[in-house]
BAROVEX-23789 format. One record per residue (C-alpha): residue in one letter; x, y, z. Coordinates in nm, 2 decimals. Example, Ala and Ser with C-alpha at 12.3 -4.5 7.8 and 13.67 -1.06 7.14 Angstrom:
BEGIN
<A; <1.23; -0.45; 0.78>>,
<S; <1.37; -0.11; 0.71>>,
END
This chain:
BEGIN
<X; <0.64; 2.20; -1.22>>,
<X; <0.52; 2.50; -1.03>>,
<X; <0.28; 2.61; -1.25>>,
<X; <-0.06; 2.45; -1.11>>,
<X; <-0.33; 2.56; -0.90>>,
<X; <-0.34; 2.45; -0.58>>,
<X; <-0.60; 2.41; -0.31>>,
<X; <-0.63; 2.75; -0.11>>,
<X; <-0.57; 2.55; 0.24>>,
<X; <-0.21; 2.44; 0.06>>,
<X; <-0.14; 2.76; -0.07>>,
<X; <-0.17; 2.94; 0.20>>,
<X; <0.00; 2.69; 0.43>>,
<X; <0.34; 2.72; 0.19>>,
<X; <0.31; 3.11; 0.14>>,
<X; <0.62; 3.16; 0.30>>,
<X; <0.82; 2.92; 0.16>>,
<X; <1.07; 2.88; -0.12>>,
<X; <0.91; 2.61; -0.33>>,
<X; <1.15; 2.30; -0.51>>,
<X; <0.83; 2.19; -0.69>>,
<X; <0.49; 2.14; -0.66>>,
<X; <0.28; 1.90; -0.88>>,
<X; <-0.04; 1.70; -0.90>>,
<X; <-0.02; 1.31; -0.89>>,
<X; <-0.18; 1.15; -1.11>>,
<X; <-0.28; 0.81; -0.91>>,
<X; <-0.22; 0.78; -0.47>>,
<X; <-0.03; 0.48; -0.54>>,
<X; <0.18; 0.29; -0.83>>,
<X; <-0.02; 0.13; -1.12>>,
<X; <0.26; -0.19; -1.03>>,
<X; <0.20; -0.17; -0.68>>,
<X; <-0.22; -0.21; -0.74>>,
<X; <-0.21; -0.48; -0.99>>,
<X; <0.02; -0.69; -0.80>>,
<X; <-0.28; -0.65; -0.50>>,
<X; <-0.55; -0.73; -0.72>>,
<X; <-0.32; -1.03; -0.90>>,
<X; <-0.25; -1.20; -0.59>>,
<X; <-0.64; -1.11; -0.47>>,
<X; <-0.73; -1.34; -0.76>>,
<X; <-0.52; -1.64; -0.70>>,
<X; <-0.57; -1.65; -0.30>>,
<X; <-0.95; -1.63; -0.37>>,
<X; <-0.94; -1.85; -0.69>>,
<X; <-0.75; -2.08; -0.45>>,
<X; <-0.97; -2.08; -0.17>>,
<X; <-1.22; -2.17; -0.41>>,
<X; <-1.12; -2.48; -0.49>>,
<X; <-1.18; -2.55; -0.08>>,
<X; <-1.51; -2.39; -0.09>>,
<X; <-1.66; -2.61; -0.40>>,
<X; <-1.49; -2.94; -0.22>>,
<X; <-1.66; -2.86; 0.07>>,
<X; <-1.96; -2.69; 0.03>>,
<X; <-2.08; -2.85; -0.32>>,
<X; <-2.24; -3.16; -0.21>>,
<X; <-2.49; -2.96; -0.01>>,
<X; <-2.62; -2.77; -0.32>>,
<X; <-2.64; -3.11; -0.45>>,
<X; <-2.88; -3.23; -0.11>>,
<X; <-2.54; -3.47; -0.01>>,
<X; <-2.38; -3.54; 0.31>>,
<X; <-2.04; -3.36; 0.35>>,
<X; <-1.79; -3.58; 0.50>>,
<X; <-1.47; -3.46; 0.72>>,
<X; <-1.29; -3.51; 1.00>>,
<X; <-1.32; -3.29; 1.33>>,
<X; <-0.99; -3.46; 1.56>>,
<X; <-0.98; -3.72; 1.38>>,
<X; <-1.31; -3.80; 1.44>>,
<X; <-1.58; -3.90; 1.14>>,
<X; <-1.80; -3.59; 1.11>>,
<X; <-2.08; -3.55; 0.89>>,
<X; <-2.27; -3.25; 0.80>>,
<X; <-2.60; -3.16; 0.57>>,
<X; <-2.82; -2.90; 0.53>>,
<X; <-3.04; -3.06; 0.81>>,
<X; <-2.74; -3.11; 1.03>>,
<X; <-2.55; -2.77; 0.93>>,
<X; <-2.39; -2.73; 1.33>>,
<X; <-2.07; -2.95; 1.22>>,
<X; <-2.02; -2.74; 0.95>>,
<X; <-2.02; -2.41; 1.15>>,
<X; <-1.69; -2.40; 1.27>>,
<X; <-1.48; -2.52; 0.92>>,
<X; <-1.72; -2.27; 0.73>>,
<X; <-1.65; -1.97; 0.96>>,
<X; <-1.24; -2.07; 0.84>>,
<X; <-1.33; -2.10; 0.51>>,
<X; <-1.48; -1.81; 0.47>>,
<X; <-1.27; -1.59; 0.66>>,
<X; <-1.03; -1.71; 0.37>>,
<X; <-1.28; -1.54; 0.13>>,
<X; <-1.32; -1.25; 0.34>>,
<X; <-0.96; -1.20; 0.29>>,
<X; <-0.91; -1.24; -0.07>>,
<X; <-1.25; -1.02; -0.14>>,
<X; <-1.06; -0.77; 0.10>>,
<X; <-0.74; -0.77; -0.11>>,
<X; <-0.98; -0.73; -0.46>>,
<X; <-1.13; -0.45; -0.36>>,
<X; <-0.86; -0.26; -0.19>>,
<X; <-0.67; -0.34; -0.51>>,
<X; <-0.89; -0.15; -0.77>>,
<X; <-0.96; 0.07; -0.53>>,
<X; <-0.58; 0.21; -0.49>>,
<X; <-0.58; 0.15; -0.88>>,
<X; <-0.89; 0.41; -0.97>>,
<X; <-0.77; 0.67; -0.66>>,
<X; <-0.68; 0.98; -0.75>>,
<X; <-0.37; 1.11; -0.66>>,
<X; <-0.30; 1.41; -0.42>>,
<X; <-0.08; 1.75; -0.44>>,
<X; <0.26; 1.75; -0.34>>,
<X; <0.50; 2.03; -0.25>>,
<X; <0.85; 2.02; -0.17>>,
<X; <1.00; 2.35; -0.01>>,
<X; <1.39; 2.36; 0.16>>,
<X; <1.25; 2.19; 0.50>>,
<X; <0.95; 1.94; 0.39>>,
<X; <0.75; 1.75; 0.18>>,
<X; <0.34; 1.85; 0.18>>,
<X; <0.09; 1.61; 0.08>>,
<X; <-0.26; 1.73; -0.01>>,
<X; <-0.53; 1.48; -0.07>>,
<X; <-0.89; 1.50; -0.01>>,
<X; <-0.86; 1.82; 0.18>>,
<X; <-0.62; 1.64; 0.41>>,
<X; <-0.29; 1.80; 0.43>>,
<X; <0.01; 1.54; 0.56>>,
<X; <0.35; 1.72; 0.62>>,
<X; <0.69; 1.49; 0.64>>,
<X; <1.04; 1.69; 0.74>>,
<X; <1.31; 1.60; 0.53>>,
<X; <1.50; 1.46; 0.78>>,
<X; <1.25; 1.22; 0.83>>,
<X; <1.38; 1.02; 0.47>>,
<X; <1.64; 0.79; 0.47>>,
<X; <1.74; 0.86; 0.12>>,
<X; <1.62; 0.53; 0.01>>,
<X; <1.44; 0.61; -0.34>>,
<X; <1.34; 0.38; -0.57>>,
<X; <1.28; 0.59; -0.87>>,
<X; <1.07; 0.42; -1.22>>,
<X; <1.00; 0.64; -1.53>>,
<X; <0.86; 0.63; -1.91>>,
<X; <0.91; 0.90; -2.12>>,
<X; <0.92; 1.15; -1.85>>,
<X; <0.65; 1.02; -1.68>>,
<X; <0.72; 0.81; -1.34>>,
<X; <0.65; 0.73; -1.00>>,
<X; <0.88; 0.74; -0.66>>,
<X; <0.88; 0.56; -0.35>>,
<X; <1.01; 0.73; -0.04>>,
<X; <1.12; 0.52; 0.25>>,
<X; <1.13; 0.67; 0.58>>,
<X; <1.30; 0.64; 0.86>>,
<X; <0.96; 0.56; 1.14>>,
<X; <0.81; 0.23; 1.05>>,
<X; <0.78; -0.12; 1.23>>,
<X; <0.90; -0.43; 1.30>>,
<X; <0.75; -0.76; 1.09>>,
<X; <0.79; -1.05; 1.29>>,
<X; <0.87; -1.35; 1.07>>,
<X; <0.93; -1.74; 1.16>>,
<X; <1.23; -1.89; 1.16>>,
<X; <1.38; -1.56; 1.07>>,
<X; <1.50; -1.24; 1.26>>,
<X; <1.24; -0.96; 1.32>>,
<X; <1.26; -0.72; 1.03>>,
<X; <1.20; -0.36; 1.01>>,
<X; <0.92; -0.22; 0.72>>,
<X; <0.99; 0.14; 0.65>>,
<X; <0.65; 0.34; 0.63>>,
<X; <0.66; 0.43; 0.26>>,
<X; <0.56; 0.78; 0.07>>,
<X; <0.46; 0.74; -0.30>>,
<X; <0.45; 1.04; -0.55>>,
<X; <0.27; 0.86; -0.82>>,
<X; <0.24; 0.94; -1.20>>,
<X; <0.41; 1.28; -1.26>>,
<X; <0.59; 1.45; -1.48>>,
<X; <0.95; 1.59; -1.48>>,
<X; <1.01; 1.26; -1.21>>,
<X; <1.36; 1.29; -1.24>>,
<X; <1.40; 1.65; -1.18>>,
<X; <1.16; 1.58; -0.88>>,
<X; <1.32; 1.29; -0.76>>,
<X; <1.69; 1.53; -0.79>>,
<X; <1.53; 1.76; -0.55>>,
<X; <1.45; 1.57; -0.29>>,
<X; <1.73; 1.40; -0.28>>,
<X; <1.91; 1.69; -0.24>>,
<X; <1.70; 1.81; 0.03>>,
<X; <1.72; 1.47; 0.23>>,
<X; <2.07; 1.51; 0.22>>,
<X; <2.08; 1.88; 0.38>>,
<X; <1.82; 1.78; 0.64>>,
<X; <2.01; 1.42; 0.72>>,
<X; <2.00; 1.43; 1.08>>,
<X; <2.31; 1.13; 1.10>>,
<X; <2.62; 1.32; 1.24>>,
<X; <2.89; 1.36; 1.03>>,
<X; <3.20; 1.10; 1.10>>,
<X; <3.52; 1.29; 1.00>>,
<X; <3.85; 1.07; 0.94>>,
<X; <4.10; 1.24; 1.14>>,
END
């Protein structure tokens, strides 16, 4: 697992260190995790679609559109497109969002992945000449752990994050997430850390008396 080469800002950054492992993703985020972005991309924008054909069709066709604006007949054209102005700009923020999920979708799904190192204290992240360090007491040991002949990804929750507002339903909390994504030896990495998150747990220690 240590057996690499590394870039020379990482290197010298750990020289010091005792190393647990240090390996080279293959992806910056789970294969699972970008196809269900891109799957759900598709519908939404195969959905708003249907809207967008409905509405807008009749005009490529030199007809009237027809719709209500408060309950109120409106009709639009080509010649008399300032009806249409504010229902399009809806519509189409609709597109703008499912052509935003596409592209972020393949785009996770084709990035590279980055360099990781885990020493006794931290976990180092090296992408794009970016280096991101996270303690280990930062974790919450919540690890969701998925692997194929050897070959796996692991999610990290953390402890910092935010809270989702949500209706008819309590705030919740959304953990900011670290992802060490296509690697080998993922159960032997994932052993580590867990290890290491336990040392560095900052949670006092309730003893029974």
């Amino acid at each position: 697992m240590n057996s690499i080469e590394i870039p020379a800002d990482l290197k010298n950054l750990i020289a010091n260190e005792k190393i647990d492992f240090c390996v080279k993703a293959k992806s910056n985020y789970p294969k699972s995790k970008s196809y269900g972005i891109i799957i759900f991309g598709i519908v939404w924008t195969a959905f708003i679609s249907i809207f967008v054909i409905a509405f807008f069709g009749p005009l490529f066709l030199g007809k009237e559109v027809h719709f209500k604006t408060n309950d109120e007949p409106t009709v639009g054209s080509i010649d008399n497109w300032e009806p249409l102005l504010v229902p399009g700009l809806i519509i189409g923020l609709f597109v703008i969002v499912g052509l935003s999920m596409l592209i972020w979708g393949f785009y996770t799904l084709f990035q590279n992945g980055g360099y990781f190192v885990g020493t006794e204290t931290r976990l180092i992240k090296c992408l794009n000449n970016k280096i991101t360090i996270t303690d280990w007491e930062h974790f919450s040991g919540n690890i969701e752990l998925s692997n194929e002949n050897n070959l796996g990804d692991i999610e990290f929750q953390l402890r910092t994050g935010k809270m989702e507002s949500r209706k008819n339903s309590p705030d919740k909390f959304v953990p900011d997430i670290i992802y060490i994504s296509g690697v080998n030896n993922v159960l032997e990495i994932e052993k580590s850390c867990r290890v290491r998150i336990k040392e560095n747990d900052p949670t006092p220690v309730i003893v029974n008396q």
